[in-house]
N, C-alpha and C positions, 0 to 999 in steps of 0.2 A: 553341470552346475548352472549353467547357462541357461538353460531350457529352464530349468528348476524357479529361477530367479523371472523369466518371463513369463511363464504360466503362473508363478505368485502375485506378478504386477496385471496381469489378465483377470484374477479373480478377485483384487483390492479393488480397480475398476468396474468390474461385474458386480459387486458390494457396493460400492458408493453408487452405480447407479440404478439402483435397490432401495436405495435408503432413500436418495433424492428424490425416487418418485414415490415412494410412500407414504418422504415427509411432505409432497404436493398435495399428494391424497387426501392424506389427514387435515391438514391444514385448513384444506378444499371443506372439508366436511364439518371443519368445527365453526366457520364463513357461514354455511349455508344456515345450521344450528340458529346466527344472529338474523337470518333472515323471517325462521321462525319466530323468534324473539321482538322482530319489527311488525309480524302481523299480529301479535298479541298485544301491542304497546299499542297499536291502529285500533286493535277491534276494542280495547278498553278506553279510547278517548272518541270512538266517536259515539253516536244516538244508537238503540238497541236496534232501530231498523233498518240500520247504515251497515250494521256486522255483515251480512252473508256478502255483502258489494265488497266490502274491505278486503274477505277473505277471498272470495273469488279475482279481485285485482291481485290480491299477494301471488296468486297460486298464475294466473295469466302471465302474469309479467315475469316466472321464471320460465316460465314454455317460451317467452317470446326473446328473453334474453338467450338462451340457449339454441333457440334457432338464428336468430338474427348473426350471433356473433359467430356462430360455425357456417353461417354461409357468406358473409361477408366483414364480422369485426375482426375477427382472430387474422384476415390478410393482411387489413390496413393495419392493424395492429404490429405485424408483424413483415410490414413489406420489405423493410428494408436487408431481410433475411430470405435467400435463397431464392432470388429471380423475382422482383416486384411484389403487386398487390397478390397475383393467385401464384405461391411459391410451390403449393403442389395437389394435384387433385387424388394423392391418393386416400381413400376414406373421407375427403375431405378435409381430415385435419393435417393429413399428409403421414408420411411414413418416416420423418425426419428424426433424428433422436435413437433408433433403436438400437438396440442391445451390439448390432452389427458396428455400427457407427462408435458406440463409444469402445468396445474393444479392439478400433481400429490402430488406437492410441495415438491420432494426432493432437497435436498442439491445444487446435480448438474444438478437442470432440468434445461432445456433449456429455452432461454429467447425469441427463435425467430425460423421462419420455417427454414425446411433444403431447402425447393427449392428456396426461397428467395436466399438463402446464396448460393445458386447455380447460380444462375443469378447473384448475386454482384458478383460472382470471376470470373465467366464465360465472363463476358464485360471488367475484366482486362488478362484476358489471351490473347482473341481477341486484347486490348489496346498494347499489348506488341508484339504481330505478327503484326500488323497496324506499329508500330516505323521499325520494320526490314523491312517491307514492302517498306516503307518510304526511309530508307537506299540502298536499292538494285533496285530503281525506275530507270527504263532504261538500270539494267546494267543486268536481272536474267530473261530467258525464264519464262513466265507462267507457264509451268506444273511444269518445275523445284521450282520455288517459292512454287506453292500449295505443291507439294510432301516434302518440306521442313516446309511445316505448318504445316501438318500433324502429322508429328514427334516432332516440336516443343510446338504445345497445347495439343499434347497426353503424354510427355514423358518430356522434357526438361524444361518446366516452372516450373513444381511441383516439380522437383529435386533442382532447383535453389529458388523455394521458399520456403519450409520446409523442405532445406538442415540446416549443421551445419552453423550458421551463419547467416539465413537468420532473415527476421524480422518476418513474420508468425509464426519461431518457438519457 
């Protein structure tokens, strides 16, 4: 009866941590959805010959948001989890979260993947350079723009979002 009752509590866990990252997944996806939705709000307010610049910034700044934060925002992000700023070089995102992990069944095991949860904050960091983008449509050379993304989804979002005060923290 015993065994019965902890291979139940093993598979309710294997299930929620199913669902968690699915519902990361989806969420992640319906985010990026608004990203599209900002480079159409972009290419319909600026000049006709400012479109392919808009569109090519929309489309740079999620390559650059996606690299940036998996080589350096998702640490700071995330330092104060598992050994400082680089918690773990596996894959880079690290190996933390898996299926192993949460059917360890402690206290604070985890309820969902870490690259899930890489992908949901990685499509609002992208979401948050997409609005500045949006702000400075017509008025910021290209390279100067990306050179300011850069900085921004490496460095500047994470500070502002698991600063004192923010809601993350």
């Amino acid at each position: 009866m015993e065994e019965m009752i902890l291979a139940t509590a093993d598979e309710v866990r294997h299930l929620a941590y199913a669902i968690d990252t699915f519902y990361f997944l989806i969420c992640g996806a319906l985010v990026m959805w608004m990203a599209a939705g900002f480079a159409m709000l972009e290419a319909g307010l600026v000049r006709a010959k400012n479109t392919t610049e808009i569109l090519t910034k929309n489309v740079a700044l999620y390559a650059i948001a996606c690299t940036m934060y998996l080589i350096c925002g998702y640490y700071i992000m995330y330092s104060s989890d598992a050994g400082g700023i680089f918690p773990s070089l596996g894959g880079l995102i690290g190996d933390e979260n898996s299926v192993a992990d949460v059917l360890s069944g402690d206290e604070d095991a985890p309820y969902y993947s870490a690259r899930s949860d890489y992908f949901f904050q990685v499509v609002f960091v992208a979401t948050c350079m997409s609005i500045v983008s949006g702000a400075v449509a017509e008025r910021m050379k290209l390279w100067a723009f990306l050179a300011f993304a850069v900085v921004m989804t490496g460095f500047i979002y994470q500070s502002v979002a698991t600063g004192p005060g923010a809601v993350a923290s």
